[in-house]
NUFITI-344197 format. One record per residue (C-alpha): residue in three letters; x, z, y. Coordinates in steps of 0.02 Angstrom, whole numbers, plus 50000, padded with zeros to 5 digits. Example, Ala and Ser with C-alpha at 12.3 -4.5 7.8 and 13.67 -1.06 7.14 Angstrom:
(rec "Ala", (50615, 50390, 49775))
(rec "Ser", (50684, 50357, 49947))
//
This chain:
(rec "Unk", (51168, 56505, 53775))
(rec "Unk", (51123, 56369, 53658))
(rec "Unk", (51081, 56418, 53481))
(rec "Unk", (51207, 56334, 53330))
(rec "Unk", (51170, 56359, 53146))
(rec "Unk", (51372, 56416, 53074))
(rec "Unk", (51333, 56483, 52930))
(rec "Unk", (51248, 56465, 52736))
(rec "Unk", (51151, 56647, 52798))
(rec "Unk", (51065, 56569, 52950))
(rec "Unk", (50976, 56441, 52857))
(rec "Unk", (50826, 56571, 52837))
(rec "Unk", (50818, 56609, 53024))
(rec "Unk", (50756, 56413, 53024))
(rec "Unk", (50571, 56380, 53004))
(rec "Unk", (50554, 56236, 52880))
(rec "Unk", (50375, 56124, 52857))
(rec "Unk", (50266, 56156, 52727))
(rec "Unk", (50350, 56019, 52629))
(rec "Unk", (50505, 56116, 52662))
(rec "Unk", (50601, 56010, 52782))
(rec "Unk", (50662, 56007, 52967))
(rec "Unk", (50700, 55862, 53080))
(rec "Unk", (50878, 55842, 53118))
(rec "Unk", (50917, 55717, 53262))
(rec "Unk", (51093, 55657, 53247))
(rec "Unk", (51195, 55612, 53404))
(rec "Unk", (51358, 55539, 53421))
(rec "Unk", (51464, 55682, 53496))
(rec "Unk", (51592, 55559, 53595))
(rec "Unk", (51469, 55446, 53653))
(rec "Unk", (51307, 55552, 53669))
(rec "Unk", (51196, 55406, 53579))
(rec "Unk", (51068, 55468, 53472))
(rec "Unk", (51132, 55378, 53304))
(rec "Unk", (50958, 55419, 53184))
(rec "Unk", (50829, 55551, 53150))
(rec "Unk", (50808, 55610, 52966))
(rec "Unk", (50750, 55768, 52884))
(rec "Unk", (50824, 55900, 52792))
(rec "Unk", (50768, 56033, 52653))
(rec "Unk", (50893, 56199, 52615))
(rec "Unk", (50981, 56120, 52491))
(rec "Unk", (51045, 55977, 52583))
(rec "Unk", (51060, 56091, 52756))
(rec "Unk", (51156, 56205, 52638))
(rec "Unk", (51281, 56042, 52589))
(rec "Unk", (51297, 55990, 52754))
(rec "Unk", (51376, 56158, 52818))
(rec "Unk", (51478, 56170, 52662))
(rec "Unk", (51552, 55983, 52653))
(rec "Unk", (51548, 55973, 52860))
(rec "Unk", (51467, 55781, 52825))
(rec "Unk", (51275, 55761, 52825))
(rec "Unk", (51165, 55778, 52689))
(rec "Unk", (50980, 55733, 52705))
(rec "Unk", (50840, 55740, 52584))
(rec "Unk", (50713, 55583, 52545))
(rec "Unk", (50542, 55593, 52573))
(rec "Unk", (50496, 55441, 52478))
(rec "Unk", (50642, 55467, 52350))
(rec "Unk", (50616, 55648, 52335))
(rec "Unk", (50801, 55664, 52329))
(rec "Unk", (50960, 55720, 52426))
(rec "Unk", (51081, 55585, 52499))
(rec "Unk", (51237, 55592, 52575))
(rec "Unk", (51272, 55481, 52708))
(rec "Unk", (51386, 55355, 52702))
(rec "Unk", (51418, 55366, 52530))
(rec "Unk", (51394, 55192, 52476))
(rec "Unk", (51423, 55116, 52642))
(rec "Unk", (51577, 55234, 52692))
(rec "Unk", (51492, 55251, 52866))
(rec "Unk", (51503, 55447, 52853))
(rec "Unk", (51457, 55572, 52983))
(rec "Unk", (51598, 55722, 53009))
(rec "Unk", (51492, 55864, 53099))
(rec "Unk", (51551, 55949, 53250))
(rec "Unk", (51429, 56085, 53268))
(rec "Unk", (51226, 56117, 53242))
(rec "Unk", (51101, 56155, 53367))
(rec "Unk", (50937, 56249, 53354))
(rec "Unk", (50802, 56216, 53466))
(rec "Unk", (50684, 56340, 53531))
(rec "Unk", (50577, 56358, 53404))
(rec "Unk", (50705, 56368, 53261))
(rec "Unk", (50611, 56196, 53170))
(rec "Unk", (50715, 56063, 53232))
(rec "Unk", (50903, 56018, 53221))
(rec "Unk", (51024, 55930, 53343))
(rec "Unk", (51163, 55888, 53234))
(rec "Unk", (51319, 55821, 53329))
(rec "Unk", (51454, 55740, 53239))
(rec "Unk", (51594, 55586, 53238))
(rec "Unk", (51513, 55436, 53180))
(rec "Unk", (51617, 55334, 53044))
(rec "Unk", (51574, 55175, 53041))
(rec "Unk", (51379, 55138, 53097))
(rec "Unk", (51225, 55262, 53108))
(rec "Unk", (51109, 55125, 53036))
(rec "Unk", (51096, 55051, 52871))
(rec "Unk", (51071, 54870, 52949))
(rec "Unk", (51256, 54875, 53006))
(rec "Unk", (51214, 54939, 53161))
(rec "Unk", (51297, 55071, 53294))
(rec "Unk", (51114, 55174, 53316))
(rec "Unk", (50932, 55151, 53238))
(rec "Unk", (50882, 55154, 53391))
(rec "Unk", (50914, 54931, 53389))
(rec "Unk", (50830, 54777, 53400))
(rec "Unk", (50734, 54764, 53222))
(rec "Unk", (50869, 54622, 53180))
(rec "Unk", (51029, 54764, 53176))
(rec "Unk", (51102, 54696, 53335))
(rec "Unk", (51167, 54810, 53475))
(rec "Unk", (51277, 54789, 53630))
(rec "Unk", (51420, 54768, 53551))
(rec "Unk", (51351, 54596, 53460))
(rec "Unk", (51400, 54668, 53296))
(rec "Unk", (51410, 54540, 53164))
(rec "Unk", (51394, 54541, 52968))
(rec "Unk", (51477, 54474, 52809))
(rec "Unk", (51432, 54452, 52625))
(rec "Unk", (51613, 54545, 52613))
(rec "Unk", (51501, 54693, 52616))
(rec "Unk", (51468, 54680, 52441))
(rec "Unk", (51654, 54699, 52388))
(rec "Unk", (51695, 54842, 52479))
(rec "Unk", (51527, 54923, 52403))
(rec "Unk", (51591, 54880, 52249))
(rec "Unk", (51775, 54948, 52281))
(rec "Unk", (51683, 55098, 52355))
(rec "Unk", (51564, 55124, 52204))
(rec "Unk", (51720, 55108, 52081))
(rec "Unk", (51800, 55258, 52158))
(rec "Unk", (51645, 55358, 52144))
(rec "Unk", (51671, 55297, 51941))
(rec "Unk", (51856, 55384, 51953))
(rec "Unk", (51849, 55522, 52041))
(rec "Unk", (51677, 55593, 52011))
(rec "Unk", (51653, 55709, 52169))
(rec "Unk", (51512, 55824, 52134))
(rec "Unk", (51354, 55811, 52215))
(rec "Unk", (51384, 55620, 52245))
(rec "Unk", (51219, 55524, 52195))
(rec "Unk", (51342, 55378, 52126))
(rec "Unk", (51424, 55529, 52016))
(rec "Unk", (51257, 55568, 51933))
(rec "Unk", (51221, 55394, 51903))
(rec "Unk", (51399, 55355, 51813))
(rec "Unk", (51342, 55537, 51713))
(rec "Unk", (51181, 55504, 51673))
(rec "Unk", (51236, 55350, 51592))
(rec "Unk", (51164, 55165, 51585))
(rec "Unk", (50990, 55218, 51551))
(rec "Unk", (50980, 55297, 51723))
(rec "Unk", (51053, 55182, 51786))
(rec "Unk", (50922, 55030, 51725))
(rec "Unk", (50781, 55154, 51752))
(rec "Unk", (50842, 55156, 51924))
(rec "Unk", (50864, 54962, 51953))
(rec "Unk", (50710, 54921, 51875))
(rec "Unk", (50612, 55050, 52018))
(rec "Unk", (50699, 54975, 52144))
(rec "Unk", (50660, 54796, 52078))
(rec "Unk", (50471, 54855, 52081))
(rec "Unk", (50495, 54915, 52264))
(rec "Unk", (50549, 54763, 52315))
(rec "Unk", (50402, 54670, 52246))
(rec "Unk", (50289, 54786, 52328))
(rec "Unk", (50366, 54748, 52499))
(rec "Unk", (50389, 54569, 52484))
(rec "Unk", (50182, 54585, 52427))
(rec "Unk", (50154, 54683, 52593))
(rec "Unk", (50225, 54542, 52694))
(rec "Unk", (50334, 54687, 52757))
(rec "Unk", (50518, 54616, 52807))
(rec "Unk", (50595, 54807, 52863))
(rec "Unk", (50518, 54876, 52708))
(rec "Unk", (50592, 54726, 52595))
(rec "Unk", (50766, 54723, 52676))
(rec "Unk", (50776, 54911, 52638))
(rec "Unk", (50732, 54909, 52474))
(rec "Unk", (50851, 54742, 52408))
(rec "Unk", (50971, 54840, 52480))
(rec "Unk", (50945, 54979, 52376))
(rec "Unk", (50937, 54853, 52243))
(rec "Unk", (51111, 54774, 52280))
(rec "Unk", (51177, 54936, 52269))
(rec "Unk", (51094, 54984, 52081))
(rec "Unk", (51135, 54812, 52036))
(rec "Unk", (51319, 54858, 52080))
(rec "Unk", (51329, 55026, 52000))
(rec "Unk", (51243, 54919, 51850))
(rec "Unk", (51401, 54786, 51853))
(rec "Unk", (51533, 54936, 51849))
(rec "Unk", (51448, 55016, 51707))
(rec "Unk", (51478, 54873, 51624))
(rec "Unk", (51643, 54831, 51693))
(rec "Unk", (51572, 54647, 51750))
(rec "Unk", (51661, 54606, 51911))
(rec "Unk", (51567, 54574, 52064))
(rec "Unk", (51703, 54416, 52067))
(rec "Unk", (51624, 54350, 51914))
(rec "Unk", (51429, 54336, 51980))
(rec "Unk", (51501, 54235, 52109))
(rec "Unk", (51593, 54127, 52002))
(rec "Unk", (51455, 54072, 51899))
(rec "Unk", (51348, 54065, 52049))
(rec "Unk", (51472, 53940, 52108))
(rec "Unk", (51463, 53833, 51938))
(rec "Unk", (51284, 53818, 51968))
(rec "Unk", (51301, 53765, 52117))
(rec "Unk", (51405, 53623, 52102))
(rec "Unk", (51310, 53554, 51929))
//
């Protein structure tokens, strides 16, 4: 009989690292493709089981994130597996959108984001980040990282562009393009969060992009 994790009260039967986190390999319950490995502590174990969408917890942010919440690409879980030894997860669930954050259906891709299914990408991104990032601004749902952004007000928010502005400095210094796409994309993001603060339209960067273009 295979061994599933139901409830808040069996988090303790798991056996955690000493940094306090556990694998969990996500797999795509209709197609079987494993979709991404991250890691989880309690707290975002505990939010996963709650919400029923995966929470995982940062090991170079030293933070919970949800997934999918600025892309929209969410994971609904279908049920959680234990292995053996209780210290790793198998976390199946329906896959909203794509696993990766380069756009594409698994990690598990050619380091450009492409896949089988020749997936292909658009600026457009940007505007539905930024439609997705004002409803965060509306509706506020708790525990959403863009909710305690828009609460901690714009000196967070700064604080947090101007880290991620450093990070991408640091990549682009280590000649490292995986490390540097990662990271401007965290900046977009900040940048965007930024803009709505502010209530500057993505529309209007692109306009005066445009004028200075065609001078």
């Amino acid at each position: 009989m295979k061994r599933t994790l139901d409830d808040v009260a069996q988090i303790e039967q798991l056996k955690f690292s000493d940094e306090g986190l556990v694998p969990a390999i996500i797999q795509d319950e209709r197609t079987k493709d494993v979709l991404m490995l991250a890691y989880m502590n309690k707290e975002s174990l505990q939010k996963t089981l709650v919400t029923k969408q995966t929470w995982f917890f940062s090991r170079s942010r030293q933070a919970l994130w949800h997934k999918g919440e600025t892309s929209g690409h969410t994971q609904e879980v279908v049920r959680i597996e234990l292995d053996c030894d209780r210290d790793t997860l198998l976390i199946h669930v329906i896959q909203v959108g794509a696993a990766c954050h380069t756009g594409a259906t698994t990690c598990f891709t050619e380091p450009d984001g492409k896949d089988d299914n020749n997936v292909s990408y658009s600026p457009d991104i940007l505007l539905r980040l930024e439609e997705l990032i004002a409803q965060r601004d509306e509706l506020r749902p708790e525990g959403a990282y863009t909710t305690y952004l828009f609460e901690k007000g714009i000196d967070k928010i700064l604080k947090k562009v101007g880290e991620e502005t450093a990070e991408v400095i640091i990549g682009a210094k280590n000649r490292n393009p995986q490390e540097v796409r990662y990271e401007v994309a965290d900046l977009f993001y900040h940048v965007l969060v930024m803009l709505r603060e502010q209530r500057v339209p993505l529309t209007e960067i692109f306009a005066e992009l445009y004028d200075r273009y065609e001078k």
